[in-house]
TORBA-660622 format. One record per residue: residue in three letters; x negated, z, y of N, C-alpha, C in turn. Coordinates in Angstrom, 2 decimals, padded with zeros to 5 digits. Layout:
BEGIN
<atom aa="ALA" n_xx="X" n_zz="Z" n_yy="Y" ca_xx="X" ca_zz="Z" ca_yy="Y" c_xx="X" c_zz="Z" c_yy="Y"/>
...
END
This chain:
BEGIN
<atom aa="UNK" n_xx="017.21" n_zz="-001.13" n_yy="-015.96" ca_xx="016.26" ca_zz="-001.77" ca_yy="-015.06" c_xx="014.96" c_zz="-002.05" c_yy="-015.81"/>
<atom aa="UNK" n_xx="014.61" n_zz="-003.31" n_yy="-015.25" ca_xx="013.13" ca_zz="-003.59" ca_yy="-016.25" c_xx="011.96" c_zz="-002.81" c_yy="-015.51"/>
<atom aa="UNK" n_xx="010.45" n_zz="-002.01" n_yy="-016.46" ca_xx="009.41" ca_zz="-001.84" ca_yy="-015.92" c_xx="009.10" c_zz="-002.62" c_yy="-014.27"/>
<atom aa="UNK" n_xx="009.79" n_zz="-004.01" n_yy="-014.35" ca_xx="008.83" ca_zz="-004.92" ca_yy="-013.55" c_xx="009.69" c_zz="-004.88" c_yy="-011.84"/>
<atom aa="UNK" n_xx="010.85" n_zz="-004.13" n_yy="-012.37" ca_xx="011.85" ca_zz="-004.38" ca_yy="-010.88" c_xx="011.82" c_zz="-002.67" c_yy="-010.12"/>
<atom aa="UNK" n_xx="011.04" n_zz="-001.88" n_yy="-011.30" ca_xx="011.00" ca_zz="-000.32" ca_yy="-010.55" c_xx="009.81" c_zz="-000.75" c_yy="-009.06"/>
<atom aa="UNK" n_xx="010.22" n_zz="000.47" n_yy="-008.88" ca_xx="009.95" ca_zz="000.43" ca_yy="-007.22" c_xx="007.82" c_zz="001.37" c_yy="-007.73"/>
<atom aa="UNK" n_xx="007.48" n_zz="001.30" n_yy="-006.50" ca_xx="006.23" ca_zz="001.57" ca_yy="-006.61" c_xx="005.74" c_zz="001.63" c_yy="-005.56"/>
<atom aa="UNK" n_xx="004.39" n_zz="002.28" n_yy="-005.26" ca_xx="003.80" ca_zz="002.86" ca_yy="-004.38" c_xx="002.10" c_zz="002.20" c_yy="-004.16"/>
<atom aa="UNK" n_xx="002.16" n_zz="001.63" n_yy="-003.67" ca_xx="000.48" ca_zz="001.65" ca_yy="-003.63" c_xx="-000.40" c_zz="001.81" c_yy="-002.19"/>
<atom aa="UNK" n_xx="-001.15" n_zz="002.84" n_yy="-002.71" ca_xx="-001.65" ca_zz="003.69" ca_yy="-001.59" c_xx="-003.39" c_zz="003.22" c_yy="-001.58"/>
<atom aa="UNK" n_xx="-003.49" n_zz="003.00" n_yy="-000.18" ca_xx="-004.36" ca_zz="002.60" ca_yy="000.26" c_xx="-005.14" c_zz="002.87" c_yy="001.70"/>
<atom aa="UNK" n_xx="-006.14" n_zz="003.11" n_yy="002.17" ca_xx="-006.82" ca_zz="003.76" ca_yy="003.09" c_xx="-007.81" c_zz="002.49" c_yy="004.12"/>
<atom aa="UNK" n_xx="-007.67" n_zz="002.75" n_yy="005.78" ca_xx="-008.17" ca_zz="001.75" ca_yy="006.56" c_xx="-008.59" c_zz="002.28" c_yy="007.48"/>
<atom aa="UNK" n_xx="-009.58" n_zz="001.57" n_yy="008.28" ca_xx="-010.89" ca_zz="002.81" ca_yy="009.05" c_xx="-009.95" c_zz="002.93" c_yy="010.84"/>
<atom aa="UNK" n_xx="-008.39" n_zz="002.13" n_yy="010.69" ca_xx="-008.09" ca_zz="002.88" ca_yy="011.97" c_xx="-006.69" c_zz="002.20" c_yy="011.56"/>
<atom aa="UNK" n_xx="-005.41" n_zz="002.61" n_yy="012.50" ca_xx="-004.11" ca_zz="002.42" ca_yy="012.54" c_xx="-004.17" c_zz="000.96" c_yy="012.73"/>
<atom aa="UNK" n_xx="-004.50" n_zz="000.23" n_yy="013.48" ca_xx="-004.42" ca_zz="-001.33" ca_yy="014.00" c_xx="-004.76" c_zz="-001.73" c_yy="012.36"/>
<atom aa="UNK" n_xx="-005.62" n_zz="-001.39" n_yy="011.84" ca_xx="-006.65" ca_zz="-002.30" ca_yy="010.95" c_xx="-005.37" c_zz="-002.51" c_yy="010.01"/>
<atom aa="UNK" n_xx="-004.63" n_zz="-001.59" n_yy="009.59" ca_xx="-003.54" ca_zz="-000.94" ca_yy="008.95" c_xx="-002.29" c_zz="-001.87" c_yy="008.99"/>
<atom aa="UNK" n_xx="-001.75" n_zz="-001.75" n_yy="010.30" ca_xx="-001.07" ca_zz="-002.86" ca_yy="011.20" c_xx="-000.95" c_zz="-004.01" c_yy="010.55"/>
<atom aa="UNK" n_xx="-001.67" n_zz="-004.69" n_yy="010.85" ca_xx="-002.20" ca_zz="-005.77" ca_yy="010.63" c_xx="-001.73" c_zz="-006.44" c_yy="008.98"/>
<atom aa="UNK" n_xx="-002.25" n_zz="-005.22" n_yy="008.79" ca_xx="-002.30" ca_zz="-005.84" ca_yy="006.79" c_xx="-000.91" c_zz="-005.79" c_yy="006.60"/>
<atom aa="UNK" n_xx="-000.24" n_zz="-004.71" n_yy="006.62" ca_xx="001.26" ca_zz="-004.10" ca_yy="006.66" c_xx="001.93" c_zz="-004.84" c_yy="007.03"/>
<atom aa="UNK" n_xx="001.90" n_zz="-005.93" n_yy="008.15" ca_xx="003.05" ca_zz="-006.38" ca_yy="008.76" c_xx="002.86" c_zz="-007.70" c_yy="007.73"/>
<atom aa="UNK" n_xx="001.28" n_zz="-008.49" n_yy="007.75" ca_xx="001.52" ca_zz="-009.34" ca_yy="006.15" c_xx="002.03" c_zz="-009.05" c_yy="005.03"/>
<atom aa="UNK" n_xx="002.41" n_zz="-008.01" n_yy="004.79" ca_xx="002.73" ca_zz="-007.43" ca_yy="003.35" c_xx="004.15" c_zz="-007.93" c_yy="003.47"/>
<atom aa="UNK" n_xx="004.68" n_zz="-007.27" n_yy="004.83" ca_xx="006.22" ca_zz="-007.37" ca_yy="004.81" c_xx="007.01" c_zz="-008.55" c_yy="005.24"/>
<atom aa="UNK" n_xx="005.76" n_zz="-009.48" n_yy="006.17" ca_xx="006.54" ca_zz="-010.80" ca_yy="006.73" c_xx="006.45" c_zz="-011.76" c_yy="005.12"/>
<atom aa="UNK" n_xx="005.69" n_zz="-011.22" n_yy="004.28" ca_xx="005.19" ca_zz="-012.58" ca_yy="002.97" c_xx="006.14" c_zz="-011.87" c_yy="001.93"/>
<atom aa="UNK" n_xx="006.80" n_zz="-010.54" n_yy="002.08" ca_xx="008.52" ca_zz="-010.11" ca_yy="000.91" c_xx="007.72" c_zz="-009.30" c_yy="-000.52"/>
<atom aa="UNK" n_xx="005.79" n_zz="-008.89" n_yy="000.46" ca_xx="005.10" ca_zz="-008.31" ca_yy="-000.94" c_xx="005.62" c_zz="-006.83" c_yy="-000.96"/>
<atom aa="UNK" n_xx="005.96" n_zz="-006.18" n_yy="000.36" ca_xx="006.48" ca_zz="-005.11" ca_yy="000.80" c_xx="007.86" c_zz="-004.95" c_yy="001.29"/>
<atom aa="UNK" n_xx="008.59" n_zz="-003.66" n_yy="000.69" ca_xx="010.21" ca_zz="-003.70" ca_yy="001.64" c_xx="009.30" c_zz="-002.89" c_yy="002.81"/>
<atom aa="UNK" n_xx="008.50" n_zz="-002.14" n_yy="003.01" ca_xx="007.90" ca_zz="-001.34" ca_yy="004.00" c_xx="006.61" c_zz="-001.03" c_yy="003.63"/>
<atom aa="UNK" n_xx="005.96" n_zz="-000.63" n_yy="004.86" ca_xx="004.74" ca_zz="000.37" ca_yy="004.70" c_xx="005.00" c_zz="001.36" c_yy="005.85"/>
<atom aa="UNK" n_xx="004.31" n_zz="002.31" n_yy="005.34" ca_xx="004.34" ca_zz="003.97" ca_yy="006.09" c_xx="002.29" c_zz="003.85" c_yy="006.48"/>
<atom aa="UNK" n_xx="002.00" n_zz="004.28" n_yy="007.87" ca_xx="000.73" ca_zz="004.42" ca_yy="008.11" c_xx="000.66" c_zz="005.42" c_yy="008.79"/>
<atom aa="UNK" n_xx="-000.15" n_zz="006.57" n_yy="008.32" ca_xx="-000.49" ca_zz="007.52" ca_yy="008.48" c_xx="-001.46" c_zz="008.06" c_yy="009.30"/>
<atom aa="UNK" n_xx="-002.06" n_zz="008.13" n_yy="010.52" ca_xx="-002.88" ca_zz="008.30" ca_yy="011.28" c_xx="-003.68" c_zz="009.56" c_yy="011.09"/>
<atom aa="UNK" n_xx="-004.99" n_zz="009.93" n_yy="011.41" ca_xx="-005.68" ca_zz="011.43" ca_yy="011.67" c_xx="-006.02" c_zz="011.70" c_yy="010.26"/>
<atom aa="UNK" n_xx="-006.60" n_zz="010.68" n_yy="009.15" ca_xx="-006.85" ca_zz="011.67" ca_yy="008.11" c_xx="-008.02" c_zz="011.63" c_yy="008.01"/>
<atom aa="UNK" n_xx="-008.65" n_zz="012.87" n_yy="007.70" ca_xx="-010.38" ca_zz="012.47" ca_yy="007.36" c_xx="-010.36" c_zz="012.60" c_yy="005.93"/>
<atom aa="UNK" n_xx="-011.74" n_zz="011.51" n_yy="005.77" ca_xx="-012.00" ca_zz="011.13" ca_yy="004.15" c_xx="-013.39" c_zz="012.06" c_yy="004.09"/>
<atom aa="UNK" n_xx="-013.79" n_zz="012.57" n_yy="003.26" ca_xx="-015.34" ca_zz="013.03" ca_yy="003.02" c_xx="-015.37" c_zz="012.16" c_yy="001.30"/>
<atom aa="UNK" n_xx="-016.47" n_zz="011.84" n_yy="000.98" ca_xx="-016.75" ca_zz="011.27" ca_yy="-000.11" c_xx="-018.04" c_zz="010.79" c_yy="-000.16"/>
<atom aa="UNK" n_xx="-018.51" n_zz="010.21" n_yy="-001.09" ca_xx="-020.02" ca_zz="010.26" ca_yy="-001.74" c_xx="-020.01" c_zz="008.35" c_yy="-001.70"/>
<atom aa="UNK" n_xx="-020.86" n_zz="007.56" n_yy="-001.20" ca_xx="-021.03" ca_zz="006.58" ca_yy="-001.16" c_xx="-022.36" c_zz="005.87" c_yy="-001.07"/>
<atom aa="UNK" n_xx="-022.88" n_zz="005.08" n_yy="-002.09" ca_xx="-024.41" ca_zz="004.96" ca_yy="-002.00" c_xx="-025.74" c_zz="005.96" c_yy="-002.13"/>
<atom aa="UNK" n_xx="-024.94" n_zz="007.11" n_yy="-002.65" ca_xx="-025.70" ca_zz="008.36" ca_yy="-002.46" c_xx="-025.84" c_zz="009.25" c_yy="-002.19"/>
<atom aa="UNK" n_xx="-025.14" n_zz="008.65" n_yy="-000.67" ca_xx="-024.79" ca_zz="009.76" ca_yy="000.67" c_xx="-023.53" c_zz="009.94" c_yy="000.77"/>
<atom aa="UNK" n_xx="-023.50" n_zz="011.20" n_yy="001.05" ca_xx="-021.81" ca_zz="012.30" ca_yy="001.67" c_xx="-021.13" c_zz="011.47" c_yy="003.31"/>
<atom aa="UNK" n_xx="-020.27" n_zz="010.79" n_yy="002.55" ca_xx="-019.29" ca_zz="010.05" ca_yy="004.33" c_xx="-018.38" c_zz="011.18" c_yy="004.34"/>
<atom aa="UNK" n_xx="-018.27" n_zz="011.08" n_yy="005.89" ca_xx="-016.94" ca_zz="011.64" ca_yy="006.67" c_xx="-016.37" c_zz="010.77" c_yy="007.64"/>
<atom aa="UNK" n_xx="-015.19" n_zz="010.38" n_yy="007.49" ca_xx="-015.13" ca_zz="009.27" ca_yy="008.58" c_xx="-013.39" c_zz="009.73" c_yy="008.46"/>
<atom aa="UNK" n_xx="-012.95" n_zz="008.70" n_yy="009.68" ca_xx="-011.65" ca_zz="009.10" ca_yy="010.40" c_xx="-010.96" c_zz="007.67" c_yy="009.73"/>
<atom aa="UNK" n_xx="-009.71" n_zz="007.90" n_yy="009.29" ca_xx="-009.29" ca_zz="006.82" ca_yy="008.51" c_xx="-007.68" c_zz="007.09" c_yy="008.63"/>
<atom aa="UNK" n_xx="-007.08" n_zz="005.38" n_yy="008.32" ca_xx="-005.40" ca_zz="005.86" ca_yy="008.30" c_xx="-005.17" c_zz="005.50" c_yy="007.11"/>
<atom aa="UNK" n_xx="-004.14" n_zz="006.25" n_yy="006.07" ca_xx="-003.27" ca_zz="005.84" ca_yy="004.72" c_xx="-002.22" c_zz="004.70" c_yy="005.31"/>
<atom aa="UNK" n_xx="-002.24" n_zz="004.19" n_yy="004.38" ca_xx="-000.97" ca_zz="003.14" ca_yy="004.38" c_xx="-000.37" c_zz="003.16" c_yy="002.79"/>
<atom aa="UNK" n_xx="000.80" n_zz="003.26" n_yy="002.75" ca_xx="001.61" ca_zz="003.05" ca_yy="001.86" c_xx="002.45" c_zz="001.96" c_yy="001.69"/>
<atom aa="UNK" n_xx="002.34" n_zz="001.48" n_yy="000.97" ca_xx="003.33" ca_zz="000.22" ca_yy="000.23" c_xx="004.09" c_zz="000.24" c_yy="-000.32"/>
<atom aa="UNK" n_xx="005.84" n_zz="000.20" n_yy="000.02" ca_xx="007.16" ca_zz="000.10" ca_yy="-001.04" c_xx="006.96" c_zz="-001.29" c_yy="-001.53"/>
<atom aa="UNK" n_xx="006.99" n_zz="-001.27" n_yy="-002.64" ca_xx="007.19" ca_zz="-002.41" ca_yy="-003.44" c_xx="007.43" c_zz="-002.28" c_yy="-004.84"/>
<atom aa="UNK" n_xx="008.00" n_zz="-003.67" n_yy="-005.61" ca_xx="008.17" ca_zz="-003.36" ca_yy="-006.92" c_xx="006.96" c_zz="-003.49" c_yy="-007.89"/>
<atom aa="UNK" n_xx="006.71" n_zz="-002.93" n_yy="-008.97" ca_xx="005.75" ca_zz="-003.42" ca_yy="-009.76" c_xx="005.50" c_zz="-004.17" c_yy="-009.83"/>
<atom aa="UNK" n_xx="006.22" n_zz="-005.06" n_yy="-010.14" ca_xx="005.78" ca_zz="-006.73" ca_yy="-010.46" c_xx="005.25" c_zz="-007.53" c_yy="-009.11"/>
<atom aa="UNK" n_xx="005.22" n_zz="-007.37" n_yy="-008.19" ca_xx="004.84" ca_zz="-007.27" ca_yy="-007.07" c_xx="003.53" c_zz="-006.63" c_yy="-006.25"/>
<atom aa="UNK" n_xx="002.92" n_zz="-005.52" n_yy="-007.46" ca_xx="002.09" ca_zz="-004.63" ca_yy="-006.54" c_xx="000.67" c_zz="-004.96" c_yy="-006.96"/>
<atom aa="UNK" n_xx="000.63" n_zz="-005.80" n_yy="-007.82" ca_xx="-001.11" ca_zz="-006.11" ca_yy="-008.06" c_xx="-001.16" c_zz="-007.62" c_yy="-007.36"/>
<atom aa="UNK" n_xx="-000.21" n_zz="-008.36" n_yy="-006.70" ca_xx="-000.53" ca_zz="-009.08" ca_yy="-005.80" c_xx="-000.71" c_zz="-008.80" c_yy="-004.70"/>
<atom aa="UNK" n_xx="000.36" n_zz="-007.45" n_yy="-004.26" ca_xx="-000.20" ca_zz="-007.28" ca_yy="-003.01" c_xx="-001.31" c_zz="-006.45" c_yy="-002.52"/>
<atom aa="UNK" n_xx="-002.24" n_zz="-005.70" n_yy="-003.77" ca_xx="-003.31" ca_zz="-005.14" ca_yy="-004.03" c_xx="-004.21" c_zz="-006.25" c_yy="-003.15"/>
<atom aa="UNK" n_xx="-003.76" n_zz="-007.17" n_yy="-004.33" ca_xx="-004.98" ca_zz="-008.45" ca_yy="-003.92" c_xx="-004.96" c_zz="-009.18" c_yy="-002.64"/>
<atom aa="UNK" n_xx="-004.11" n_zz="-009.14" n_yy="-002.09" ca_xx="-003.81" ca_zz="-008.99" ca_yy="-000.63" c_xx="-004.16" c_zz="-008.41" c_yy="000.53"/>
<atom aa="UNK" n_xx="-004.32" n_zz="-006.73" n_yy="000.19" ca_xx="-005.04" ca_zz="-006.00" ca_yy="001.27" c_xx="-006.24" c_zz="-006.39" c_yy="001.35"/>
<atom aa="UNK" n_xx="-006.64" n_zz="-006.82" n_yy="-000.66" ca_xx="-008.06" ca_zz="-006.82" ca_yy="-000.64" c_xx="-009.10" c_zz="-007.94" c_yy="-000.25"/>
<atom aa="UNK" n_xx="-008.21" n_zz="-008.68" n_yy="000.01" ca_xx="-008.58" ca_zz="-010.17" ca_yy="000.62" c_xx="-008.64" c_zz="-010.08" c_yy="002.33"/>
<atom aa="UNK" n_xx="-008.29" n_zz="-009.26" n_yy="002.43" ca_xx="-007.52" ca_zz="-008.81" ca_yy="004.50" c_xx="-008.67" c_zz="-007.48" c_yy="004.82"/>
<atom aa="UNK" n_xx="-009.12" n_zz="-006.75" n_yy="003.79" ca_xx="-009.86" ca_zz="-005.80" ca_yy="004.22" c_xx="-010.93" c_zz="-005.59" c_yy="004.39"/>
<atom aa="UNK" n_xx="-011.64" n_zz="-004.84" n_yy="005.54" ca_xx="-012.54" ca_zz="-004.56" ca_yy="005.72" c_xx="-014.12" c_zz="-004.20" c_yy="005.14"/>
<atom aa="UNK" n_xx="-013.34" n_zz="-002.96" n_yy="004.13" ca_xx="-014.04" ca_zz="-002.06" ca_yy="003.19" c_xx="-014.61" c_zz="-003.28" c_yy="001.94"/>
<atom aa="UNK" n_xx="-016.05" n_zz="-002.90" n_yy="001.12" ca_xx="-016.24" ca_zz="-003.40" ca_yy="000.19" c_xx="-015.68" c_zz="-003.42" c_yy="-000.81"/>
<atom aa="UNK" n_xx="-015.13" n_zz="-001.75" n_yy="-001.04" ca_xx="-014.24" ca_zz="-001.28" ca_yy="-002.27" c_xx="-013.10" c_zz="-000.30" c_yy="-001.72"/>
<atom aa="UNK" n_xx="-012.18" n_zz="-001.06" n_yy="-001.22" ca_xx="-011.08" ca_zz="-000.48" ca_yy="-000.98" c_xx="-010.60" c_zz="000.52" c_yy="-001.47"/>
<atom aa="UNK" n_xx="-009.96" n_zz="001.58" n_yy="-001.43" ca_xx="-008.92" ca_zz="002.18" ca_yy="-002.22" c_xx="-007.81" c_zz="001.58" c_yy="-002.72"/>
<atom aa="UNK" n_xx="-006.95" n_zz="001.49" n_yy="-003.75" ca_xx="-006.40" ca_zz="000.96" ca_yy="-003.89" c_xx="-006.04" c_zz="001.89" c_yy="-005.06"/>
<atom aa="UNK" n_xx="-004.43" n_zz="002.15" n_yy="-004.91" ca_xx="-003.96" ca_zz="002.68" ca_yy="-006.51" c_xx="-002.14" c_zz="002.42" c_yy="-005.96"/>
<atom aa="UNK" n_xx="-002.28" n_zz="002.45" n_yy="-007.91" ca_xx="-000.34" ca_zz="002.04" ca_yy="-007.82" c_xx="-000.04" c_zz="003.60" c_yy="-008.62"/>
<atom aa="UNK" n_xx="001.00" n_zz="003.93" n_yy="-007.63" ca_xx="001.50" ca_zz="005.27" ca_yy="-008.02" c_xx="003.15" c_zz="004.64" c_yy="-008.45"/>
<atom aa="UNK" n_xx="003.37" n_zz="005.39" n_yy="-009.61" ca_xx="004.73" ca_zz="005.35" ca_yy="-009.89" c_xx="005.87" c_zz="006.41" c_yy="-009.36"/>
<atom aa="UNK" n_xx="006.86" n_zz="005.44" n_yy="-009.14" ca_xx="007.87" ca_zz="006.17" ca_yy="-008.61" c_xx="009.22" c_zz="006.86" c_yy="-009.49"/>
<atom aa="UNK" n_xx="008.92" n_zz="008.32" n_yy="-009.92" ca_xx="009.74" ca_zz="008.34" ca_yy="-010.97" c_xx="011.50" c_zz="008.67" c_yy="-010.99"/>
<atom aa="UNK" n_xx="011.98" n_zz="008.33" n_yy="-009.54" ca_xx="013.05" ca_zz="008.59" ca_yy="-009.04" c_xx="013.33" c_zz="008.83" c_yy="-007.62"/>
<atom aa="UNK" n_xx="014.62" n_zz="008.40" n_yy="-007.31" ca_xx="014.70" ca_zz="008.68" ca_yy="-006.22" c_xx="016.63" c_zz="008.55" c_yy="-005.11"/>
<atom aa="UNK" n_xx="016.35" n_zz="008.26" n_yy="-003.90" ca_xx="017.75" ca_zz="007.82" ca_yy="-003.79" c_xx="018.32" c_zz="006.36" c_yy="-004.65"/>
<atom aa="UNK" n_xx="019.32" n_zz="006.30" n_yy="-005.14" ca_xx="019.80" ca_zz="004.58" ca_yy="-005.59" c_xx="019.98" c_zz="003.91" c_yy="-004.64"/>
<atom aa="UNK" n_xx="020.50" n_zz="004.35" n_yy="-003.44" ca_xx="020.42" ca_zz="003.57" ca_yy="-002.21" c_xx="019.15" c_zz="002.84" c_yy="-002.29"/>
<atom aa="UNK" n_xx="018.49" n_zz="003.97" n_yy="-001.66" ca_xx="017.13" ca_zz="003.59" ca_yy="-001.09" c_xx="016.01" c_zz="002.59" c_yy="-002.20"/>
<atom aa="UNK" n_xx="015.99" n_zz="002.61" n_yy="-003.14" ca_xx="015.70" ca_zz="001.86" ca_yy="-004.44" c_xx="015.68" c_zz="000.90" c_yy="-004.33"/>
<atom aa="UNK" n_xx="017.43" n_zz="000.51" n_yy="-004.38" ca_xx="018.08" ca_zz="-000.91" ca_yy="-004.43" c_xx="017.70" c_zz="-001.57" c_yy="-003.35"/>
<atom aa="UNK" n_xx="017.65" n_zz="-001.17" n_yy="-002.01" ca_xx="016.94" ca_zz="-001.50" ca_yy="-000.38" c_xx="015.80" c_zz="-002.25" c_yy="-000.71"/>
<atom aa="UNK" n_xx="014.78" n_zz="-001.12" n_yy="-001.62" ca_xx="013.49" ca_zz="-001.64" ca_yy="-001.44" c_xx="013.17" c_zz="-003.14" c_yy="-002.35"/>
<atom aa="UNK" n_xx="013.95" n_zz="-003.18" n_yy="-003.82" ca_xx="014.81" ca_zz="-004.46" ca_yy="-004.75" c_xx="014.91" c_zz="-005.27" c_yy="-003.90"/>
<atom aa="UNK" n_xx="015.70" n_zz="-005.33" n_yy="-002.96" ca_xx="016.23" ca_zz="-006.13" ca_yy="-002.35" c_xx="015.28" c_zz="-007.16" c_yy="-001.43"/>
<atom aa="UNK" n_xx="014.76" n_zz="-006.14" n_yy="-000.83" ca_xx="014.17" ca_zz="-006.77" ca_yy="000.57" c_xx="012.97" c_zz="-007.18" c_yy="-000.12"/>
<atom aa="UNK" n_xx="012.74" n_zz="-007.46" n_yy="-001.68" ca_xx="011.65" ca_zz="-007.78" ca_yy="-001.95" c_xx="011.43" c_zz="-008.54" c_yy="-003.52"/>
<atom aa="UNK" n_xx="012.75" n_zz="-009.50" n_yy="-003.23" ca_xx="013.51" ca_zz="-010.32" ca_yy="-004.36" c_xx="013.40" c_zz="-011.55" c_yy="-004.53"/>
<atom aa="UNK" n_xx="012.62" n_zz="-011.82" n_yy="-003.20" ca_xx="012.77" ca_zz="-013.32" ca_yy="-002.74" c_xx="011.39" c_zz="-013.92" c_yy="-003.71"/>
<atom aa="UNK" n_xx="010.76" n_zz="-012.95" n_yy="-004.33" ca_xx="009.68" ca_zz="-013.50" ca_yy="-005.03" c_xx="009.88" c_zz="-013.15" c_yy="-006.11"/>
END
């Protein structure tokens, strides 16, 4: 399998479930995503402008392939809210072959 057809993760954070929604279901109706997973109830604390935030936020996760995941980076980041998004590509260093080939699949058309 090439670097560019492994599967991948990119994890990303939105100030509520809808906001999340929203982006996610573009990811998957445009073939940038086989899925996203959104995670509700997490709090963020972090340092921004100076000052210490705490705020209520949902994860969203992105199945997709590499070759695939810095467009759909640019995607959330065009759709999102935040000035400086989160945004990171986590590698996936194994997993089911089923489930793999699924995510290949449903995300081939590009």
């Amino acid at each position: 399998m090439q670097e560019n057809d492994k599967a991948v993760l990119v994890y990303t954070t939105f100030p509520s479930p809808e906001a999340a929604e929203q982006v996610g279901a573009a990811l998957v109706d445009a073939g940038l995503a086989a899925c996203v997973n959104i995670l509700q109830g997490m709090t963020s604390i972090y340092m921004w402008e100076g000052a210490r935030q705490r705020d209520a936020e949902a994860v969203m996760i992105v199945k997709t392939r590499r070759a695939l995941a810095d467009r759909a980076m640019e995607e959330i980041r065009v759709r999102h809210s935040y000035e400086t998004p989160a945004l990171l590509i986590l590698p996936v260093e194994g997993g089911s072959a089923d489930y793999l080939a699924w995510i290949a699949a449903q995300t081939a058309g590009l």
